[in-house]
C-alpha positions as CSV (number, residue, x, y, z in Angstrom):
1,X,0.0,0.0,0.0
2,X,1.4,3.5,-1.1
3,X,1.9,6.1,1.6
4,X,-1.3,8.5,0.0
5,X,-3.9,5.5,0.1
6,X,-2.7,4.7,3.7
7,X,-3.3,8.0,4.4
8,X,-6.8,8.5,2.3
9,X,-7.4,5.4,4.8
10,X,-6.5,7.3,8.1
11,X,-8.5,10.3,7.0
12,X,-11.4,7.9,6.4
13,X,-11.2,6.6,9.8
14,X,-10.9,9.8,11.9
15,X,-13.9,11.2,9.6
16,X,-16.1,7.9,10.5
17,X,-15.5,9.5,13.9
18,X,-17.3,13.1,13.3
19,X,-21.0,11.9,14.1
20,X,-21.0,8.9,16.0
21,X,-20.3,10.7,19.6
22,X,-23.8,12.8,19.2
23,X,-25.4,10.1,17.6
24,X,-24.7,8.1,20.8
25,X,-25.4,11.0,22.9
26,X,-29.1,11.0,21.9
27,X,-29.3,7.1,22.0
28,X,-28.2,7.6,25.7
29,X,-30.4,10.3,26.3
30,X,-33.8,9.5,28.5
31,X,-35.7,12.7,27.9
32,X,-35.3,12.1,23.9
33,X,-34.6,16.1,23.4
34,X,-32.0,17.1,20.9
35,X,-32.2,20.4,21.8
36,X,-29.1,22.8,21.0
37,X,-28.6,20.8,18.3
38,X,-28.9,22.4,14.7
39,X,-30.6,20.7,12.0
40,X,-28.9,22.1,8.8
41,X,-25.6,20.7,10.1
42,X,-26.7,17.6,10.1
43,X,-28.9,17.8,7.0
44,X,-25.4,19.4,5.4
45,X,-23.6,16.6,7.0
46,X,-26.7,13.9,5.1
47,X,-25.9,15.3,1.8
48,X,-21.8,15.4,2.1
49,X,-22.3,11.8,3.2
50,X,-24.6,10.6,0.0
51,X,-22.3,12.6,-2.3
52,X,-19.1,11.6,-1.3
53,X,-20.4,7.3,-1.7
54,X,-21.6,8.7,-5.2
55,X,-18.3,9.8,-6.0
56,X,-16.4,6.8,-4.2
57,X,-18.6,4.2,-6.2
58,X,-18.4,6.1,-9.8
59,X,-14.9,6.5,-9.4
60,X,-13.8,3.3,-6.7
61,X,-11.9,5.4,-4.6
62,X,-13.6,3.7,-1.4
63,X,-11.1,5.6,1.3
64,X,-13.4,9.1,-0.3
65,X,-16.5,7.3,0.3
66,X,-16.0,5.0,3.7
67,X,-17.0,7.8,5.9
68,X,-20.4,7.9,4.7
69,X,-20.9,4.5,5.8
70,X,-21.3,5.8,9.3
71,X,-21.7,9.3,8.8
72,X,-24.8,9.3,6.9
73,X,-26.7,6.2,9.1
74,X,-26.0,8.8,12.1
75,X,-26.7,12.1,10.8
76,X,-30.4,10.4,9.0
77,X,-30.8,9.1,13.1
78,X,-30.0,12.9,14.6
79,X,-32.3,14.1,12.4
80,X,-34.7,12.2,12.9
81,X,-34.4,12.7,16.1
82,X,-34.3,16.2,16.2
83,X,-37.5,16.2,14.4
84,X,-39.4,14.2,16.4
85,X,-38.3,15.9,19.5
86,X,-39.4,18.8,17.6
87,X,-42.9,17.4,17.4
88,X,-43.1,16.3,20.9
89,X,-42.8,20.0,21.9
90,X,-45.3,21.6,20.5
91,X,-48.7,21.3,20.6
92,X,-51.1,20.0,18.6
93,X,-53.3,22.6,16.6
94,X,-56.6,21.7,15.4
95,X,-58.9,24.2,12.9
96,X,-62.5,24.0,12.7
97,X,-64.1,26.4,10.1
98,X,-68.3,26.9,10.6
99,X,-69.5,26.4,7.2
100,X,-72.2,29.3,7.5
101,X,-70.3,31.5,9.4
102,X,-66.9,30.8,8.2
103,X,-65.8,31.2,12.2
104,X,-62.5,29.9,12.7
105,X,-62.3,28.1,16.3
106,X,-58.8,26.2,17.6
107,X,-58.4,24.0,19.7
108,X,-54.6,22.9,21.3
109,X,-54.7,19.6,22.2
């Protein structure tokens, strides 16, 4: 093995790292809140993921693309996460519309 693939190999490894700690985090977490937590990062983070295996299958360089292995099962579980936490916190809105009066009442449930 040649000194740059050993290397393209090491930087794949330390970049499988990036999202597993958070990912774990919430996993750990009781309360199921992912508060504090941004969601375009990890949408960003989604995307990188899916591109980079793209480019690593169309042109088989696999050190490119073995990040997204873990990467982009962890940032799809943040964010689903985060949206469901998101969910959880606010409440539920319900619109009724009188069809002869064209009152709007809501109800929170």
């Amino acid at each position: 093995m040649k000194t740059y693939e050993l290397l393209g190999w090491m930087g794949a490894a330390v970049s499988c790292c990036f999202a597993i700690p958070q990912a774990v985090k919430l996993v750990r977490q009781s309360s199921g809140s992912a508060e504090g937590l941004s969601i375009w990062t990890w949408i960003l983070l989604e995307a990188n993921a899916l591109c980079w295996a793209i480019y690593a299958i169309g042109t088989q360089a696999y050190p490119a693309g073995a990040p997204s292995l873990v990467n982009a099962p962890c940032s799809a579980y943040i964010i689903w996460r985060m949206l469901k936490s998101k969910r959880a916190a606010q409440p539920s809105v319900i619109r009724f519309e009188s069809p002869t009066t064209r009152a709007t009442q809501q109800v929170i449930v």
